[in-house]
Structure formats: C-alpha cells, structure tokens
C-alpha positions as CSV (number, residue, x, y, z in Angstrom):
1,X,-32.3,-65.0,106.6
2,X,-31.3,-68.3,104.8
3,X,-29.7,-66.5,102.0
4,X,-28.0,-63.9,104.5
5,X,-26.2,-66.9,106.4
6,X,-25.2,-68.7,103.1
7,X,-23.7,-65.6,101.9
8,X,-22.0,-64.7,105.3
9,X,-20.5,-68.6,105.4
10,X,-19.2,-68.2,101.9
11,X,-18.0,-64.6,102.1
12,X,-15.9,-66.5,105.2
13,X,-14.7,-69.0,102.8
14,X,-13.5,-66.5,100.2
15,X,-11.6,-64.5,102.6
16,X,-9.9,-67.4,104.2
17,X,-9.2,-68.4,101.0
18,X,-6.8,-65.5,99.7
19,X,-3.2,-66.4,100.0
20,X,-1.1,-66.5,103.2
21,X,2.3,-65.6,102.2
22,X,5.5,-66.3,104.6
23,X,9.0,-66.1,104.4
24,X,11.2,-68.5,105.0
25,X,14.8,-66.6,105.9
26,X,17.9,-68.6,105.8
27,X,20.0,-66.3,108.4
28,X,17.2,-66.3,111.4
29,X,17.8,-67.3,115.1
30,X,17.6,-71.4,115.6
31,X,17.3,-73.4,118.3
32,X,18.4,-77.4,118.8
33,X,15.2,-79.7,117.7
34,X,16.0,-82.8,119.2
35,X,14.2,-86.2,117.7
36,X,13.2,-87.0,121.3
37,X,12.1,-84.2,122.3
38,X,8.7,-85.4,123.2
39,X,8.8,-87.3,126.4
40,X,6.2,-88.9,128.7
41,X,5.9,-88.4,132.6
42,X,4.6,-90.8,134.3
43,X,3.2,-90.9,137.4
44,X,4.6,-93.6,139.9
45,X,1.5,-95.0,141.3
46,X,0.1,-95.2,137.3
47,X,3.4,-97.3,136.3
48,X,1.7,-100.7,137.2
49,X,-1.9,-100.3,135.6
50,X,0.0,-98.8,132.9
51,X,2.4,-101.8,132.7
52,X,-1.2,-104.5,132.7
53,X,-2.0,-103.5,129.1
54,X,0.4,-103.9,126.0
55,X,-1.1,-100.2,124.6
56,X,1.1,-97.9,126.0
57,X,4.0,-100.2,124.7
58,X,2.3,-101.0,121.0
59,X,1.8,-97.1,120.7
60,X,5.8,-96.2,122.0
61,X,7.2,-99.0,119.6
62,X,4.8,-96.8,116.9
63,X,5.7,-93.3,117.8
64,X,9.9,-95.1,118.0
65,X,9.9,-96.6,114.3
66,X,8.6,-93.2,112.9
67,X,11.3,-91.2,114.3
68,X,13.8,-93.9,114.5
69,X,14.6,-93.4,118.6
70,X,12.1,-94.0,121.7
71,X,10.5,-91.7,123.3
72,X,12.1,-90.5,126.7
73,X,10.1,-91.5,130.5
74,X,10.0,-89.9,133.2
75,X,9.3,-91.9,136.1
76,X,7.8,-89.0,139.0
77,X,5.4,-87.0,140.0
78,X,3.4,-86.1,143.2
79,X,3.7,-89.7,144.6
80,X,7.8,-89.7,143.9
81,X,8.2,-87.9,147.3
82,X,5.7,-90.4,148.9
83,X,7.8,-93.9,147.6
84,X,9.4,-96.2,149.5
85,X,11.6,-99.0,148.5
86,X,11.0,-102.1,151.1
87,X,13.4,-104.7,149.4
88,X,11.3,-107.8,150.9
89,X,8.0,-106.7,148.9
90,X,6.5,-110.0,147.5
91,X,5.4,-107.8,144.9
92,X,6.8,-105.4,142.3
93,X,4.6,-102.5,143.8
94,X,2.1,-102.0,146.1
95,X,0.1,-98.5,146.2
96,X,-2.0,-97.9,149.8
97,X,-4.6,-97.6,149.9
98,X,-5.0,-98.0,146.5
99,X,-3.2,-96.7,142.8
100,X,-6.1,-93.8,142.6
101,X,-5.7,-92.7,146.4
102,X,-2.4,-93.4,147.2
103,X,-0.8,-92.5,150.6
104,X,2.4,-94.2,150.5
105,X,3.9,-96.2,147.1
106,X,5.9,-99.2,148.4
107,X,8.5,-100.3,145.5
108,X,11.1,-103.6,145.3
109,X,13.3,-104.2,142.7
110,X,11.2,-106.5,140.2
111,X,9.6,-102.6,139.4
112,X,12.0,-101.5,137.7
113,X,11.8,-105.1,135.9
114,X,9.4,-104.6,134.3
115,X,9.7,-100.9,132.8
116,X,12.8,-102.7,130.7
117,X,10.9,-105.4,129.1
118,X,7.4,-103.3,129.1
119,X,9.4,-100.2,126.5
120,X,11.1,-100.1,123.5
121,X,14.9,-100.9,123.7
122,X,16.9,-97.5,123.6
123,X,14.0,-95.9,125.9
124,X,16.0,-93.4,128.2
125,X,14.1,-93.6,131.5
126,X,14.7,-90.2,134.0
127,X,14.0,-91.6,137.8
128,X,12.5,-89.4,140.8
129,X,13.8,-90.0,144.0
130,X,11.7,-89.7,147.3
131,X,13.6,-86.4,149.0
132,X,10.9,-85.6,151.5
133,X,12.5,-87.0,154.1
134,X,15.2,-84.7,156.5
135,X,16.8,-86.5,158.5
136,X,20.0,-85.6,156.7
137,X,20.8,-89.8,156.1
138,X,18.0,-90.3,153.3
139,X,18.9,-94.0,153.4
140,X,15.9,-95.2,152.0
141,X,16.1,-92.8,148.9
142,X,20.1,-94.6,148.3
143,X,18.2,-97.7,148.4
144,X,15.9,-96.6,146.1
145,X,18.5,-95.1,143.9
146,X,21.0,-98.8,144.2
147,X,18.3,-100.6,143.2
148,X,17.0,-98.3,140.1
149,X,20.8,-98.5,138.8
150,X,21.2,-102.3,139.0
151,X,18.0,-102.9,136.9
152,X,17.8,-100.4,134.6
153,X,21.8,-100.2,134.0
154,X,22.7,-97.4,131.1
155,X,18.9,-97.3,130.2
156,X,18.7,-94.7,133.6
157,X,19.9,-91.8,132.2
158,X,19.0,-89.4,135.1
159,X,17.9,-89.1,138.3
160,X,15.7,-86.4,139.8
161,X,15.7,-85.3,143.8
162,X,12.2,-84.8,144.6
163,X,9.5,-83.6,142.9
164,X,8.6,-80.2,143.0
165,X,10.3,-79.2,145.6
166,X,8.8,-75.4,145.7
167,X,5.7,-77.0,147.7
168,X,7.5,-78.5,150.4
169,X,6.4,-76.0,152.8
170,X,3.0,-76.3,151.9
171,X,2.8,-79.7,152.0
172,X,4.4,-79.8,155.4
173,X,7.3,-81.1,154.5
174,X,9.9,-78.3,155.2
175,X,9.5,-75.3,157.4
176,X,9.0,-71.5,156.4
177,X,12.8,-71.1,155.7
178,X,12.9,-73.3,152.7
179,X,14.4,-71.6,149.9
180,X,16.9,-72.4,147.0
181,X,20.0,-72.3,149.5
182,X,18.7,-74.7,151.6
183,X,17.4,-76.9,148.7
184,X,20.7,-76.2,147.0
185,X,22.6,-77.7,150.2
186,X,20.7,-80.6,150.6
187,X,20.4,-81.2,146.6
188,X,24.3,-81.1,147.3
189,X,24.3,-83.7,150.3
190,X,22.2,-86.4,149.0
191,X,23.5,-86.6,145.4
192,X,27.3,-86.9,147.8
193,X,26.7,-89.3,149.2
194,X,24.7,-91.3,146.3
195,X,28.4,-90.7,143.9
196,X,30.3,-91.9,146.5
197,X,28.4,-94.9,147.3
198,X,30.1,-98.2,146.5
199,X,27.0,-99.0,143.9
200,X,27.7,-95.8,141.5
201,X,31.2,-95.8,142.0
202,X,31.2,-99.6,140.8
203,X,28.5,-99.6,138.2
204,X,29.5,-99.7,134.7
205,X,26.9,-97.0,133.6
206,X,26.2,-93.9,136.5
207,X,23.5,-91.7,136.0
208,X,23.2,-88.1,136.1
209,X,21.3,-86.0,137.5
210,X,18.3,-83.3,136.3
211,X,17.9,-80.6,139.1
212,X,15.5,-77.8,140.1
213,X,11.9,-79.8,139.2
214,X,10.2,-76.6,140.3
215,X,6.5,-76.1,139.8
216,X,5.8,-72.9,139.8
217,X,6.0,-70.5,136.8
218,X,8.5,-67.5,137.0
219,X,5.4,-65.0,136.7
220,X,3.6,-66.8,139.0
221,X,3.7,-66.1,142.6
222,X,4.6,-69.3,144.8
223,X,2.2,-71.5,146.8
224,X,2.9,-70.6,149.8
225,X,3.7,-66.8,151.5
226,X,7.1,-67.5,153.7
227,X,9.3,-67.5,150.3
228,X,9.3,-67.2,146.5
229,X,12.4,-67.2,145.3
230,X,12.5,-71.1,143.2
231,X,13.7,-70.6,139.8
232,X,16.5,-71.3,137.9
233,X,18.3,-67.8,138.0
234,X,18.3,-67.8,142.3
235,X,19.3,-71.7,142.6
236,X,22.5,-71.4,140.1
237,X,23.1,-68.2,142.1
238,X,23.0,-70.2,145.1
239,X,25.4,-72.3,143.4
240,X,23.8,-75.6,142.0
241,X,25.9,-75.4,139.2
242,X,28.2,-78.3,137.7
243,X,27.3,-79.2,134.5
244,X,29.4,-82.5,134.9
245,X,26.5,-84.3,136.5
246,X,23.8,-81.9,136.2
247,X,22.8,-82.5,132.6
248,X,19.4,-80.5,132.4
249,X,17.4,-77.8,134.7
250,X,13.4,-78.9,134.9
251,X,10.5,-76.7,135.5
252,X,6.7,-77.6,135.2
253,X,4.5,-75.8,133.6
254,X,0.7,-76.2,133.0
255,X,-1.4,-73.6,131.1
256,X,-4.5,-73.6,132.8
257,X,-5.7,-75.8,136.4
258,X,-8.4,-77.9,137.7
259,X,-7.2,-77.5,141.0
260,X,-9.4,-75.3,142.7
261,X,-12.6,-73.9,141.5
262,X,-11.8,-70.6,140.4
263,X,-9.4,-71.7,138.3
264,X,-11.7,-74.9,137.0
265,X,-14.3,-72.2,136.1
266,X,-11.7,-70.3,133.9
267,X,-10.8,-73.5,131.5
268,X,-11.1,-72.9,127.8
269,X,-10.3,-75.0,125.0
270,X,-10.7,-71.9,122.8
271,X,-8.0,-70.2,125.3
272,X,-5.9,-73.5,124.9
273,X,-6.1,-73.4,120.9
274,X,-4.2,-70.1,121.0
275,X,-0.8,-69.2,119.4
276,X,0.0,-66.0,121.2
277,X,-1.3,-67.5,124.6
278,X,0.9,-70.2,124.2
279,X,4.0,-68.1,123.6
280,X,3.1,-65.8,126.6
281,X,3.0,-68.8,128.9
282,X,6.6,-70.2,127.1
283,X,8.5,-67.2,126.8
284,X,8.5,-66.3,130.3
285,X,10.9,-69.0,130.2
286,X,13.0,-67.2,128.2
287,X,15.9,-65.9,131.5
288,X,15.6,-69.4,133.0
289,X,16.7,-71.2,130.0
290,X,19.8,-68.5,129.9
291,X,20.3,-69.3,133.8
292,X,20.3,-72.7,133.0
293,X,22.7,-72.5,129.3
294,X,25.0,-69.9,131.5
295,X,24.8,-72.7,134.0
296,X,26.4,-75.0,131.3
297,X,23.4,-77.0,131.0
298,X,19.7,-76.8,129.1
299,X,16.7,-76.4,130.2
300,X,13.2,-79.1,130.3
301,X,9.6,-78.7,131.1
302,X,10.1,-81.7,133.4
303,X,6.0,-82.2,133.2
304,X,3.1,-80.8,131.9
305,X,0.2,-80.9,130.2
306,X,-3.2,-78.9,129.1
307,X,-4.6,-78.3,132.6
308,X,-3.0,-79.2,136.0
309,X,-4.4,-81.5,138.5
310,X,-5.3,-84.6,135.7
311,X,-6.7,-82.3,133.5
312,X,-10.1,-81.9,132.3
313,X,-12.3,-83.9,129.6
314,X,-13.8,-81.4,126.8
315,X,-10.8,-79.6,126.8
316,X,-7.3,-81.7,127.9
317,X,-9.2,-85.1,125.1
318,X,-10.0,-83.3,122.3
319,X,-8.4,-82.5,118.8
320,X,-8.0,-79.3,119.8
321,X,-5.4,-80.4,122.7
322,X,-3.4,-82.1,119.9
323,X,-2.9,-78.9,118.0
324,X,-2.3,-76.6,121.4
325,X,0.8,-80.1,122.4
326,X,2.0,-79.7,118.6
327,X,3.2,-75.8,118.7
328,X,3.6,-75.9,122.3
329,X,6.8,-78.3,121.4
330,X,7.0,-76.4,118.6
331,X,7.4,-73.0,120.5
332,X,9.2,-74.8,123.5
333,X,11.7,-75.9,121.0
334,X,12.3,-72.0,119.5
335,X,13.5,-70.9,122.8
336,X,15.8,-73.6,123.7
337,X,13.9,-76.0,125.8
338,X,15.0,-79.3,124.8
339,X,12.5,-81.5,125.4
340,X,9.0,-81.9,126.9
341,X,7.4,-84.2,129.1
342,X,3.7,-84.8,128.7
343,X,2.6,-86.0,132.1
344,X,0.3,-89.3,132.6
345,X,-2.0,-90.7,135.0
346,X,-3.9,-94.1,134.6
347,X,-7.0,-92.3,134.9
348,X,-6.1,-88.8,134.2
349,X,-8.7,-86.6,132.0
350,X,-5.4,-85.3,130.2
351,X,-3.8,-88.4,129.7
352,X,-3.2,-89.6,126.1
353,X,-3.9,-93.2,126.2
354,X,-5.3,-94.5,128.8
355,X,-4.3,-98.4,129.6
356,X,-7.3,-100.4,131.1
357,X,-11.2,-99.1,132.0
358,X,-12.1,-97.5,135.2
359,X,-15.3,-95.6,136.5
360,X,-14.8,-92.1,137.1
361,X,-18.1,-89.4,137.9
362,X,-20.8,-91.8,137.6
363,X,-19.8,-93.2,133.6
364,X,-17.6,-96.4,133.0
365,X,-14.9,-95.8,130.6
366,X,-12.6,-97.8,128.1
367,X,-9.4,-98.0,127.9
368,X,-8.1,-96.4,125.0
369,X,-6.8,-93.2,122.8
370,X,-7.6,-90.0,123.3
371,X,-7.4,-87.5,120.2
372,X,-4.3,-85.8,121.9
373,X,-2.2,-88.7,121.3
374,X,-2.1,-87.4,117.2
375,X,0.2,-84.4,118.4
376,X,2.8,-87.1,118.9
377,X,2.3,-88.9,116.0
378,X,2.3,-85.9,113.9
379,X,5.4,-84.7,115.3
380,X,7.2,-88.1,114.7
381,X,6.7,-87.4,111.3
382,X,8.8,-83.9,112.2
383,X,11.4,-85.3,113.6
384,X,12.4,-87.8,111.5
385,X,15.6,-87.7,109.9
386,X,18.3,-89.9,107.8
387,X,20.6,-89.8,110.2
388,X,18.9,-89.6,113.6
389,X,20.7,-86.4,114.3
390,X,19.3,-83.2,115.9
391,X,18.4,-80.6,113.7
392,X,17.7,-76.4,114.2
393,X,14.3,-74.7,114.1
394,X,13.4,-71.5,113.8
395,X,9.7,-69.6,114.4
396,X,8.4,-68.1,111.3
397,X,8.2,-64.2,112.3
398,X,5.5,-64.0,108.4
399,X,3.4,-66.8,110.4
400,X,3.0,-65.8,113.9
401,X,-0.6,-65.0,115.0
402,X,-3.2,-65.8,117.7
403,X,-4.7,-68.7,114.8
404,X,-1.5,-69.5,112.6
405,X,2.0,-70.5,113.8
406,X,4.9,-71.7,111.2
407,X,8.4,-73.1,111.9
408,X,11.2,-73.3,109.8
409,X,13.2,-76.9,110.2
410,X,17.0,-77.0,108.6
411,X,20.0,-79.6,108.9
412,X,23.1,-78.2,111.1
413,X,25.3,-79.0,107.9
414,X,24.5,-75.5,106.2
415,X,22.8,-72.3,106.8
416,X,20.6,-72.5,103.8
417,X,19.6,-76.3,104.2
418,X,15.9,-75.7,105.1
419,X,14.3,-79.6,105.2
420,X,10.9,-79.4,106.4
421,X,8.2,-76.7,107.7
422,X,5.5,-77.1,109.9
423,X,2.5,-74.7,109.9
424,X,-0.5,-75.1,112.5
425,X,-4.0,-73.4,112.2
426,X,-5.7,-72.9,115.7
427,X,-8.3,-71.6,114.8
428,X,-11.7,-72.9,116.4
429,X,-13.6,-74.9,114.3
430,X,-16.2,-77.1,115.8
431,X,-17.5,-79.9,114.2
432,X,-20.7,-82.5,114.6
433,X,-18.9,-85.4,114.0
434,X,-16.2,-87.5,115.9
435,X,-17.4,-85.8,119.2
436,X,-17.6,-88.9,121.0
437,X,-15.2,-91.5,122.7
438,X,-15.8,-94.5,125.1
439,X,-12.1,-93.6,127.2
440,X,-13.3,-89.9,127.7
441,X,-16.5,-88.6,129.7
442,X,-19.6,-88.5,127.9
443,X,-20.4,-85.7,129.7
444,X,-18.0,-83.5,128.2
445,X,-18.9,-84.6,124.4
446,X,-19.5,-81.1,122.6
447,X,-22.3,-79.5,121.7
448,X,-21.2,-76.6,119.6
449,X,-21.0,-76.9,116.3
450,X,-19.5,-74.5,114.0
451,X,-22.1,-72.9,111.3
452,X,-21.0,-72.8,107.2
453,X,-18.5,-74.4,105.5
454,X,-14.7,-75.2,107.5
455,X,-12.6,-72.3,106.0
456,X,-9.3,-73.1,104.7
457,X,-5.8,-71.0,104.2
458,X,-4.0,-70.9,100.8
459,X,-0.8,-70.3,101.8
460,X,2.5,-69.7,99.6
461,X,5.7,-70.4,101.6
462,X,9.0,-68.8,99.7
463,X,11.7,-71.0,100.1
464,X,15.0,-71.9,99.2
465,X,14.2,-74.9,97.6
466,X,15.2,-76.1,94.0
467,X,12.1,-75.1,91.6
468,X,11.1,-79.1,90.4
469,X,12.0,-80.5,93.3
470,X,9.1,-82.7,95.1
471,X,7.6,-82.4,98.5
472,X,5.2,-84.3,100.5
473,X,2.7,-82.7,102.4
474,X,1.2,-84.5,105.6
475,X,-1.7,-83.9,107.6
476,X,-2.6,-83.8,111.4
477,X,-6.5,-83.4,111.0
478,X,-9.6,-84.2,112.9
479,X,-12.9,-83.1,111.8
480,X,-12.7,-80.3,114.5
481,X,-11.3,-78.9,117.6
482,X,-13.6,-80.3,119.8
483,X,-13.8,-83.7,118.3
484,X,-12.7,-86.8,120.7
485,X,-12.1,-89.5,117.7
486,X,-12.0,-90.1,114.0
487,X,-8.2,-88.1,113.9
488,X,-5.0,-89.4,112.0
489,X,-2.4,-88.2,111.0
490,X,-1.2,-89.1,107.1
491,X,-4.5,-91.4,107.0
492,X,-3.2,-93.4,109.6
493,X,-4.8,-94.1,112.7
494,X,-4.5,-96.6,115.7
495,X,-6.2,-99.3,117.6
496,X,-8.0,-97.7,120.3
497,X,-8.0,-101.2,122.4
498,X,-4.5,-102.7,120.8
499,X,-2.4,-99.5,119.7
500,X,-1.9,-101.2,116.4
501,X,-1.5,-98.7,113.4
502,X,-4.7,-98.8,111.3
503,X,-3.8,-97.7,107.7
504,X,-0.9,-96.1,105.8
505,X,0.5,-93.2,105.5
506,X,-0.5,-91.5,102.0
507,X,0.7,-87.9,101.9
508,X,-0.1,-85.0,99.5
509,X,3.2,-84.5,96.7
510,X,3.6,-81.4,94.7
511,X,6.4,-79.6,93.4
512,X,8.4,-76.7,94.4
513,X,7.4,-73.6,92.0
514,X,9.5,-71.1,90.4
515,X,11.7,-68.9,92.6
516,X,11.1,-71.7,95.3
517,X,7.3,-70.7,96.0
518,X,5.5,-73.7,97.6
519,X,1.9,-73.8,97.5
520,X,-0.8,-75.8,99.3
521,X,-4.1,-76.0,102.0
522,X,-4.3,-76.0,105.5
523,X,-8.1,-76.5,106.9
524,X,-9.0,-74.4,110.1
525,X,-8.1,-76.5,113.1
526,X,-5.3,-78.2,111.4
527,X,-1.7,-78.8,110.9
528,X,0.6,-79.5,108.0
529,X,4.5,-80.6,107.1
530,X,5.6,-80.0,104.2
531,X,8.7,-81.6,103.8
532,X,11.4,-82.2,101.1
533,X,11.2,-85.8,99.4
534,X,15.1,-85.7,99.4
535,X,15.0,-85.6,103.4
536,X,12.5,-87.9,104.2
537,X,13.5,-90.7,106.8
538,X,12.7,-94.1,106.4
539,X,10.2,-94.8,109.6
540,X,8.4,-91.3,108.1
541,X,6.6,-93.4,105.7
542,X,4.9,-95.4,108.2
C-alpha cells in the first residue's frame, strides 16, 4: 500500500510537471490597470481602534513605497447610515453602545484629524454620508459633509450618499416603494443642495461624488420582495447620469456569506480558491460596467471581501484568501472595474490586519497580520511602474482554468509593449505547517493536510520579448492554502505586531529564450510575476 501511494504521489508530480504553454497575443482586448486599484473599506465605527495602533499605517506606508502611490480608503459601511456629526463632542468619536455593537456613531471634527496624520500623504480618502434620514432637509448629513471638506481638503476625493441603499426597505428605513427613481430623486436633492452650499462653493478643493453603493448582485434577487430593480442599467435609466460630478458607479459584492446559517454551512475555501468561480461571480458585472462607461463614468466594487457579514476564520485568514483577492483584482481589472475595495472591521474574521487584541468566541486574539494581507503585497509588486502611470491588462485566454489564471500587463505607449505577466495556481494544496496564527481563531487552524509531494507547473509563456533580455520572477507563496502564517512575498515578510518589513526582496532572474519563450515554476497554491528587468520600478525592489 506504501509503494502504491508513493507511486500515485509521484506519477502526480510527473504529470504536473509537463509544460504549460500560453500565448501571450499582442492584439487582445485590454482593460485600464490602475496602480491604486486596490483600496481598503473601512468600516466607520473600526476607524478609531484602527487609528490606536501604528500597524495599519506602517503596512499602508509599505504597500505606498512599492507601488509609488497610497492605497485609496473608503470611509463607510453599515454604520455610515447610522453616523451623526454633533460638533460639541469632547471627543473625536464616540460609538454607543460600544465600537463592536454600535447603535448610533457620534462624529466631531477632530475625526477626520486624525485620518490625515494617521495615512500616508497622497492617500485619496472616499467619505459615506449618513442618508437614512427623510425628512427632505438632511441637515445633519451637510454638516457632516462641511466638516469632512474642511479637514480633509483635496485629500477627499469623493463622497458617497448612503450605504447600500437597496436595503433601505428592509432595514425600515424607506417604505415598499423604494426603487431607483425615488433613490435617483433624492440622490439628486441632497448632493443640490450640498454644491450649492456656501462651504463647497468656497472651498478650494470640492469633492465628487461615487453613486449607486448597491449591495446586491445583478443575479441575485434583492432582500426584500416589494422591489428589485437597483443596478446600474435602471438607475442611469432613471437618469443619475452626469459624469461631471459622478466620477465612479459602486456595487458590492461578496462571494460567499456568513450571514445566515444556510449560507454559513455552504462556505468553502476550496470553492473560494477557484478561477472559473471567480469569473462567474465578476462577469455578471459585465452590463453594469457598460451602464456605468455609457453613463460616462467607470465602475467600483465599492466593498467586498471573501465572505459577507465579517467573514469567517479558516477560510476569509488563510493563504488561500490571498490567492482568491490576487485574481479577483486581477479578473475585476479585465472587465473594466477600476478598482477594489477590500472591506475592514477591527475585529472582522476577514479583515487583513487587525490593529489591537480583542476576545471573540471564547479565545483572546492578537493584534496582527492575517495571510491575506500578501495579496496586496504581491500586487504592489504588479503595479509598479517608472512612471506611476496606468497601464492595460488583458486575461490570458491559453491560461484560463478552474486552477490556473494568467494576465498579460503592457504599457499604453505601444500595442506590442508587453511589461510583466502574472500567473496564479489555485489549486488546493494543504499543508502541515504555518497553520497557525495568534490574530485568527484557533479553532479554525486546519487539519487537512495534503498527501505526496506539492506538485508544481512548468510553464513556457511565448512572448514578445527580446531573446537575452532578463526577467525577474517574484513569488507570492505560503506553504499552502490553508496556512494562516509563514507567507511573503519576494522573501519579504512583515511584523505581525509593528508592520515593519522583515527581509528583502530577492527575486528569481533568468533570461528570455529564443523566439521570446520564457520558462519557469509555479508551485500549486501559488502565484508568480514575471516581469521585464527593463520595467521594473524603483519601490518594486523593496
């Protein structure tokens, strides 16, 4: 039985081992790959704890002198609709009862202090106003929206009305006529009156606005029964349209939920760590990103994350999260959605760092990193340029499975000016090391272990490149997909209680073959760049 199992776990090896080939066309469909188009959302109740520990900071400085720009935040979430600004607050924020079980979010000025001196200079910061209430006056949200400008001057670079706005009736906040003509006449009101306010028309730097924040997918049917009409084909048809000061569309989108128990029983990180499951949950996107480009403007996904409702630990912390967040934004990107915003809680199970330790289902957790985080890093590396400048990608048709994704990155000076290629293996391979981390649930540390030796693809990329010509190859790895710690990216880690880089970045070099063939690895549960030498940015050495 011995010799059977060796024999089966190297016949695997052998197979995996025969050469991938994919083509890299210079004429194929591209999309806009922004350098920022990883963002953060944060929730508003999480800003202070967040704002108590220098991590989040230390790891945005990071993530900002790899790519050479900040990552963008969004302030908003839930508790955006539940925020008040009381100007006399002796403190910056108050959450009641409490920042875990919060009813009502009291705000002065000094919070939006502190965001400013807390992130990196340059950090665009989108804003969620409160736009539960009705009354037709919403003189607290103009408040709230005066006071936001003033601090945060041109670092505001949006504001958002509401947060997903397509639950209102459920929640109890509007009645069983909601639909996008209503929310299209009172998006239409409020943002009125706030550009004819004395405070945006005087103010050197006035924000614009991102619109729709709906929650619910296209092929999913809505929350409630009285209406189902919220997405972004029916509310530019009901005439939210004006690309002067709406500069992007949001929509929310998370793959799989916590939020009830027959969805909870359904998680998967093996589901997750899946290429074709993560282009059926994007592409439906596909008509509202035309709505929104026909509507002069592109499209985000405004928030999301593995699993909605905070996540869930074993899935949402592990190594295998990393890979599903690095060709999500890959995919995302393909289709035309500009950028992506990771959602945070202080003590969310899907939150990438989290900033100081907290009890949560009978354990006491640390304050730390969560393997997800690497996605990030490892896309830095991706988006790094020379000149800081956008550049097109295109999904590689030759590397397009259910395990195996590839992307094709060129400059916008010429068609054939292919810079760097990203490939990510999803396949599921569980390891017996690095399954453990103090800042995730000890509960949730795997179990399954993955029999033989890992398996690893030889692939051969064709390309356009120069024979001679050197490229770096650079690693997101983790010794599996269910591992919780021992990940980096390049060899470099970070600081799990600081954020502080351990290491330095040591990539793979080899040169381009005849006829432009490239040649190298990729482990199962994995993903590689492989980028041009010639091309490489300065802060992608770090």
């Amino acid at each position: 039985m011995t010799r059977l199992i060796a024999f089966a776990s190297l016949l695997a090896y052998s197979q995996a081992a025969v050469f991938t080939s994919v083509d890299v066309p210079g004429n194929g469909s591209r999309a806009i790959l922004r350098p920022d188009v990883y963002g953060y959302s944060v929730e508003p109740s999480s800003m202070a704890p967040y704002l108590q520990s220098d991590l989040a900071s230390t790891l945005m400085k990071n993530i900002a002198e790899i790519i050479g720009v900040p990552a963008p935040i969004r302030v908003g979430g839930n508790i955006a609709d539940q925020t008040l600004f009381v100007p006399e607050l002796n403190a910056p924020s108050i959450a009641i009862p409490n920042d875990t079980t919060v009813d009502v979010l009291k705000i002065s000025q000094d919070w939006f202090k502190e965001w400013t001196k807390y992130f990196p200079d340059g950090t665009d910061f989108i804003y969620t106003l409160n736009f539960r209430n009705t009354s037709g006056t919403w003189a607290n949200t103009i408040q709230q929206a005066a006071a936001a400008m003033e601090v945060l001057g041109d670092s505001l670079s949006l504001f958002e009305l509401g947060n997903e706005i397509d639950h209102y009736i459920s929640k109890g906040w509007r009645n069983s006529s909601w639909d996008t003509k209503q929310y299209t006449r009172q998006w239409k009101e409020l943002t009125s009156q706030i550009l004819t306010s004395d405070f945006y028309q005087n103010a050197a730097h006035q924000p614009s606005f991102q619109a729709a924040v709906f929650a619910d997918p296209p092929w999913v049917p809505d929350q409630q029964d009285e209406v189902d009409d919220f997405d972004i084909i029916n509310v530019t048809r009901a005439g939210l349209v004006n690309p002067d000061i709406v500069k992007s569309y949001a929509v929310h989108l998370y793959p799989q939920s916590t939020c009830d128990e027959a969805r909870r029983e359904r998680l998967s990180l093996n589901l997750l760590s899946n290429h074709q499951v993560i282009w059926t949950n994007l592409s439906q996107y596909v008509p509202q990103q035309a709505a929104a480009r026909g509507a002069g403007s592109p499209l985000v996904l405004g928030e999301t994350n593995s699993a909605s409702c905070s996540g869930q630990s074993g899935i949402s912390d592990t190594f295998g999260a990393a890979l599903w967040a690095t060709d999500y934004v890959l995919t995302a990107a393909t289709i035309g959605i500009e950028k992506v915003y990771f959602h945070l809680g202080h003590q969310s199970e899907y939150s990438a760092f989290t900033p100081l330790p907290y009890e949560y289902e009978g354990e006491k957790l640390a304050a730390g990193i969560r393997a997800n985080f690497y996605s990030h890093v490892f896309l830095a590396h991706v988006l790094a340029t020379r000149d800081g400048r956008p550049r097109q990608i295109s999904a590689l048709p030759s590397a397009n499975s259910s395990d195996f994704s590839g992307y094709a990155i060129f400059s916008d000076r010429r068609r054939s000016s292919l810079e760097k290629m990203v490939f990510v293996d999803l396949g599921v391979w569980n390891s017996s090391t690095g399954l453990e981390n103090p800042s995730t649930l000890s509960a949730t540390d795997s179990v399954n272990v993955s029999s033989g030796q890992r398996p690893q693809r030889r692939v051969r990329a064709h390309t356009t490149w120069i024979p001679g010509t050197q490229v770096e190859v650079v690693r997101l790895q983790g010794p599996g997909t269910n591992a919780k710690s021992k990940v980096n990216v390049c060899g470099v880690s970070f600081h799990p209680e600081t954020g502080k880089k351990v290491g330095k970045c040591k990539p793979e070099v080899t040169t381009v073959l005849d006829n432009g063939i490239v040649e190298f690895k990729v482990s199962q549960a994995e993903a590689v760049l492989v980028q041009s030498t010639e091309n490489i940015a300065a802060g992608g050495a770090n």
